[in-house]
C-alpha positions as CSV (number, residue, x, y, z in Angstrom):
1,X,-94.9,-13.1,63.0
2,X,-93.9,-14.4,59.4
3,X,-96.4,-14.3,56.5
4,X,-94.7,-15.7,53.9
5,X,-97.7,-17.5,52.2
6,X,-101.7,-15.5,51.6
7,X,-103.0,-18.1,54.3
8,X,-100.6,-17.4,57.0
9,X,-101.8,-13.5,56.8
10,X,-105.7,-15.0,57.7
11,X,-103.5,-17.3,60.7
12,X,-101.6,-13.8,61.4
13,X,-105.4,-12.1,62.0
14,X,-106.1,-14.6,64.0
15,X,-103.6,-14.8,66.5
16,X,-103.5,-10.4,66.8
17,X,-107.1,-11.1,68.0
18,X,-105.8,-14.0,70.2
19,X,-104.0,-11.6,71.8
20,X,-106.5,-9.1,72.1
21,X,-109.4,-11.5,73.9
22,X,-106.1,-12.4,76.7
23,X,-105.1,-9.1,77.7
24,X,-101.7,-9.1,76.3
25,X,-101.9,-6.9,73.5
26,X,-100.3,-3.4,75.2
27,X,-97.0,-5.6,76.7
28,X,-95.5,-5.4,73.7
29,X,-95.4,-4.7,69.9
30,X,-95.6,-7.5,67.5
31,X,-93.5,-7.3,64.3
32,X,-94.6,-8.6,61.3
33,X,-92.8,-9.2,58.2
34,X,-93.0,-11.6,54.8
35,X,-93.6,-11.8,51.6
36,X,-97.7,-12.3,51.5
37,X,-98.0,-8.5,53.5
38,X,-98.0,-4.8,52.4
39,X,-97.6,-1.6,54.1
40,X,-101.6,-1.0,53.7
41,X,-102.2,-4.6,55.0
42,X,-100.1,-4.4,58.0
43,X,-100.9,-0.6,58.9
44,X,-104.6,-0.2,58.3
45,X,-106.2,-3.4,58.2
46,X,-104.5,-5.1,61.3
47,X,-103.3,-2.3,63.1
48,X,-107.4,-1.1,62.8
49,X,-108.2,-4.3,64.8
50,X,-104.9,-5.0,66.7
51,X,-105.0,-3.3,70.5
52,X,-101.3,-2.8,70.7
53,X,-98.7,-2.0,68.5
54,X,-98.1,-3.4,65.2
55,X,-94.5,-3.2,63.3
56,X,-94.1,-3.8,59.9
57,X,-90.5,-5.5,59.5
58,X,-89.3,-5.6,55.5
59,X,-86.8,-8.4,54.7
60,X,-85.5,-10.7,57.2
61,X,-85.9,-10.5,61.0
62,X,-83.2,-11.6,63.0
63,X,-84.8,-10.8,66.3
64,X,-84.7,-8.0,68.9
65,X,-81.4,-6.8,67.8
66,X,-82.3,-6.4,64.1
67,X,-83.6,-3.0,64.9
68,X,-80.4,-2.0,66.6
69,X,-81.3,-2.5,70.0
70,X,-80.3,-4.9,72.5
């Protein structure tokens, strides 16, 4: 998920949750990257309420191969 705007970070929290009430949140990690999130954000605040895995993702995300796997 993209938080490029303060607003879309509130929209971000609410979709992790989302995926909390459905089950879904241990099937996979859920980057995260743009310019409205921090470190602190990301790692304490959602990973605190966020089930599964969350990945912070600095600069651009160009999907599942950005990390260098295929």
């Amino acid at each position: 998920m993209s938080g490029l705007l303060v607003k879309s970070t509130v929209v971000m929290r609410d979709n992790l949750a989302e995926l909390n009430s459905r089950g879904m949140a241990g099937r996979w990690p859920v980057l995260l990257g743009g310019a409205a999130l921090t470190r602190a954000y990301v790692e304490q605040d959602l990973a605190a309420l966020f089930d599964g895995q969350v990945q912070l993702r600095p600069g651009r995300v160009r999907g599942p191969a950005a990390d260098g796997r295929r």
